[in-house]
Backbone as numpy.savetxt, mean C-alpha at the origin, in Angstrom:
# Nx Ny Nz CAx CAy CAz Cx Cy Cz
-7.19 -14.94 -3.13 -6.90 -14.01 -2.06 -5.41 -14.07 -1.73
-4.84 -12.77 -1.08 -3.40 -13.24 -0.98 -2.99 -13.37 0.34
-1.77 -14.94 0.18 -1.56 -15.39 1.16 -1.07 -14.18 2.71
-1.39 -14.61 3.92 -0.98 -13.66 4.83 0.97 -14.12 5.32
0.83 -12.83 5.44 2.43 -12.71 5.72 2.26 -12.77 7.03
3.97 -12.74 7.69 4.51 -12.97 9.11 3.95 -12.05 9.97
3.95 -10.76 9.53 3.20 -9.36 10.25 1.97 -9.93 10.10
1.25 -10.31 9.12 -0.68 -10.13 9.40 -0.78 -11.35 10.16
0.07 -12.69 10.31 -0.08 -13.27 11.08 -0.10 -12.42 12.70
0.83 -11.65 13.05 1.26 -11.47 14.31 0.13 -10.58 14.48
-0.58 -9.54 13.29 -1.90 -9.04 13.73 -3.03 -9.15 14.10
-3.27 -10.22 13.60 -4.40 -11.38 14.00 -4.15 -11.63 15.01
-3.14 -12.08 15.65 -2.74 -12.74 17.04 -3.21 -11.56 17.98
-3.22 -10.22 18.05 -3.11 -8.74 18.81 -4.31 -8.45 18.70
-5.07 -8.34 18.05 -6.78 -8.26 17.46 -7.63 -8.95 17.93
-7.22 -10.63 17.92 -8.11 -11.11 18.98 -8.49 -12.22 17.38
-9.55 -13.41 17.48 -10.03 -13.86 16.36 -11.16 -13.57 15.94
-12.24 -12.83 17.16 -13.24 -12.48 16.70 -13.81 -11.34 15.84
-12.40 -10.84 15.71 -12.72 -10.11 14.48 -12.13 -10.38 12.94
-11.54 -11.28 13.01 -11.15 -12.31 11.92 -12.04 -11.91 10.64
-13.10 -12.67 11.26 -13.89 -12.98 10.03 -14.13 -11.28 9.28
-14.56 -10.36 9.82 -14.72 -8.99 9.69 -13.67 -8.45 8.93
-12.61 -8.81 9.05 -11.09 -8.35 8.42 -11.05 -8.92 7.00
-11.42 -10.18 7.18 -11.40 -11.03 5.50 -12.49 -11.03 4.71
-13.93 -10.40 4.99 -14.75 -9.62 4.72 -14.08 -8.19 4.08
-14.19 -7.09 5.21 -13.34 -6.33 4.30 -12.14 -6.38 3.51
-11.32 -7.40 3.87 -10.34 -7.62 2.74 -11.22 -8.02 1.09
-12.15 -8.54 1.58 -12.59 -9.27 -0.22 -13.32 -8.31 -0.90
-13.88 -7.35 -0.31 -14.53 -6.09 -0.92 -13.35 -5.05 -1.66
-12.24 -5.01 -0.40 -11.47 -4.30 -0.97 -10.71 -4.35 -2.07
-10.37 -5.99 -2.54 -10.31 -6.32 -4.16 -10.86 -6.54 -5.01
-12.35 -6.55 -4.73 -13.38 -6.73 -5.48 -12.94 -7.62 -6.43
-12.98 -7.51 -7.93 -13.01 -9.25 -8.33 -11.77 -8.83 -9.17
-10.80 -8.44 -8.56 -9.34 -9.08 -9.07 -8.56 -10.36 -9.17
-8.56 -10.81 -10.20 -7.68 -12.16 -10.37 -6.52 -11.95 -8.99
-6.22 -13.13 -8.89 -4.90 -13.04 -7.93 -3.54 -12.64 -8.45
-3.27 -12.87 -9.81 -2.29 -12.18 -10.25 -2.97 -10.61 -10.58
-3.97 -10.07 -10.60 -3.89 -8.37 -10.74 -3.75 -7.57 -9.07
-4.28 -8.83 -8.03 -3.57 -8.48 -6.82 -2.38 -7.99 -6.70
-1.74 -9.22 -7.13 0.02 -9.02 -7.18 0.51 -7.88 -7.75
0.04 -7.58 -9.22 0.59 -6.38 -9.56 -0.08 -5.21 -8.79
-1.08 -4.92 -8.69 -1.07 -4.08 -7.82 -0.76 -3.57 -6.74
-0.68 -4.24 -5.82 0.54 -4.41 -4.68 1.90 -4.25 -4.71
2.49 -4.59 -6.23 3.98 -3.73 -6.83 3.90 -2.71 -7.12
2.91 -2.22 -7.59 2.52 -0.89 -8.11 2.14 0.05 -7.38
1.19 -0.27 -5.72 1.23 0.20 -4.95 2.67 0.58 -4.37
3.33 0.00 -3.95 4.63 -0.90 -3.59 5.32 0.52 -4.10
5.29 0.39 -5.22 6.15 1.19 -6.50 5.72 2.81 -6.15
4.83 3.32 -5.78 4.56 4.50 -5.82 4.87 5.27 -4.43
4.31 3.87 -3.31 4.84 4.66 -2.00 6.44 5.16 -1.74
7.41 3.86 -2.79 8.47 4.52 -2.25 8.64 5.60 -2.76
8.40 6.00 -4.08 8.21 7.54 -4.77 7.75 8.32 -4.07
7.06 8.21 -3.70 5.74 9.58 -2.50 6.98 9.29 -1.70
7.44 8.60 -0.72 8.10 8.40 0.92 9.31 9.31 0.28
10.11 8.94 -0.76 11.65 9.45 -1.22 10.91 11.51 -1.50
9.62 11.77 -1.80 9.42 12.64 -2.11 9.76 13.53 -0.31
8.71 13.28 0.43 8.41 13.25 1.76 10.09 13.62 2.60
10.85 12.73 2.23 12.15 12.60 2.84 12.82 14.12 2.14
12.51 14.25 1.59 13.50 15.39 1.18 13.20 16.64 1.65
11.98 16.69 2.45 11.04 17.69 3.50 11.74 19.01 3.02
10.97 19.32 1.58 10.94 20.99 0.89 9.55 21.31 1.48
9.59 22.91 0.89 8.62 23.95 1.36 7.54 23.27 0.23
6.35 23.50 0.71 5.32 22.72 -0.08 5.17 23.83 -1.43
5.78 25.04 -1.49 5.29 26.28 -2.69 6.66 25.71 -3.45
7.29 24.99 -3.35 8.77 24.50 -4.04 8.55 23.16 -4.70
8.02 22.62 -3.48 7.26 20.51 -3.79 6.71 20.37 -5.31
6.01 20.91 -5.62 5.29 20.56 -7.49 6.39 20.67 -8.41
7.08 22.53 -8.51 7.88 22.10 -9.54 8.98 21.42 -9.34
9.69 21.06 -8.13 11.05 20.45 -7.85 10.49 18.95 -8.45
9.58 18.05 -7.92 9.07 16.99 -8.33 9.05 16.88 -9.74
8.34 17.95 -10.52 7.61 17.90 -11.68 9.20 17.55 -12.81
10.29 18.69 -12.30 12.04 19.10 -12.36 12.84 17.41 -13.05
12.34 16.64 -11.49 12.52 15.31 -11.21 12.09 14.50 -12.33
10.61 14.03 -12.06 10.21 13.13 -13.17 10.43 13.58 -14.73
10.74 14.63 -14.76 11.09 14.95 -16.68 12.67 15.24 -16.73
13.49 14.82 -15.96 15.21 14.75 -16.10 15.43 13.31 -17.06
C-alpha cells in the first residue's frame, strides 16, 4: 500500500478517525491487486496525464477548436 503523505496525514486529522478504517478499505479496492511498484507507476502516469489534460484546460479554447488544436499538438 502506499505510504501516506503530509496532506493525507493532515486529512485524516479533519475527517475524524472513525472513518479511517472506511478510507483504507476503499483505498485497497481501489488498487485491487497491484504490486506496490505498479502503484507507483501508475500514479506517474496518472501524474503524467493530468498535467497534459490541466496544460490542455489552461489554454481555455472554444470546445469546436479543442480536438483538432490538441490533435495539431500531439502530432508536431
Amino acid at each position: 500500500m502506499i505510504r501516506m503523505g503530509r496532506y493525507a496525514k493532515i486529512y485524516f486529522r479533519l475527517i475524524g478517525k472513525e472513518h479511517i478504517d472506511e478510507i483504507r478499505k476503499a483505498s485497497r479496492v481501489v488498487v485491487g491487486n497491484l504490486t506496490h511498484s505498479e502503484q507507483i507507476l501508475l500514479i506517474a502516469i496518472l501524474y503524467k496525464l493530468d498535467e497534459f489534460h490541466d496544460s490542455l484546460y489552461r489554454m481555455n479554447q472554444e470546445s469546436r477548436n479543442l480536438l483538432d488544436n490538441v490533435y495539431k499538438r500531439l502530432n508536431s
